[in-house]
C-alpha angles and dihedrals in degrees: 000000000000100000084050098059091043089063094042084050083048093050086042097056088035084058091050101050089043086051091048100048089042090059084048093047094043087049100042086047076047092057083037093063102035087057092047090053090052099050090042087056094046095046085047095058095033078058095046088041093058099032090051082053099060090037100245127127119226121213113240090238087057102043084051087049089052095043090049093049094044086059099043089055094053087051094059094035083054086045094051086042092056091048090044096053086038097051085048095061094254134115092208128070112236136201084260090059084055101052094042084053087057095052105113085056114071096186094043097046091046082060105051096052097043079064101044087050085054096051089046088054096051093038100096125220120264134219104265097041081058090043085047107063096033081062082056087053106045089044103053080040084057095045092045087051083048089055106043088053090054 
């Protein structure tokens, strides 16, 4: 009698924690495809908008094949970014992530970095970059001092 309501208890708390990673998995497929449907919008009037420019109309069944591919394509560049910064080492993805994943593409890569370059010119330096390398200074100042009275 007691074994048995042990394993009832055990089904009971199996059933819970089912119930409870199914909810996790329906709302994160919830987030997923919300994300999917706002990316396909936005890839479908990124599409209508160019093609308006150059004065060509696009079939539906087209603009949904581009915007599929164009998602499809995001997944597996996310998926080489993740594997980039964690084969580094690292948890977050970097800029140079980002330009290794462009690699197969000059233009593209040349790009990329000539961006990145421009953001790090603007970027200004902060206080302890500044502190930083004044300590390098003082010290090899002081060990050159230490030396010389030796």
């Amino acid at each position: 009698m007691e074994a048995e309501m042990e394993r009832i208890c055990s089904d009971i708390e199996m059933e819970k924690h089912d119930d409870k990673q199914f909810i996790e998995e329906e709302e994160e497929d919830e987030e997923t495809q919300l994300l999917k449907d706002r990316f396909h919008l936005s890839a479908i009037s990124i599409v209508e908008s160019e093609a308006k420019k150059i004065g060509m109309q696009i079939s539906e069944p087209i603009v949904a094949c581009i915007s599929n591919l164009a998602f499809n394509y995001a997944e597996h560049l996310a998926k080489d970014l993740e594997l980039f910064a964690h084969h580094a080492g690292r948890k977050l993805v970097n800029t140079e992530d980002v330009i290794l994943a462009a690699h197969r593409n000059e233009s593209l890569g040349l790009s990329l970095r000539t961006f990145c370059n421009d953001l790090k010119a603007k970027e200004p330096q902060t206080e302890k970059k500044r502190k930083k390398s004044l300590r390098k200074e003082d010290r090899a100042t002081t060990s050159a001092f230490l030396t010389a009275d030796l």
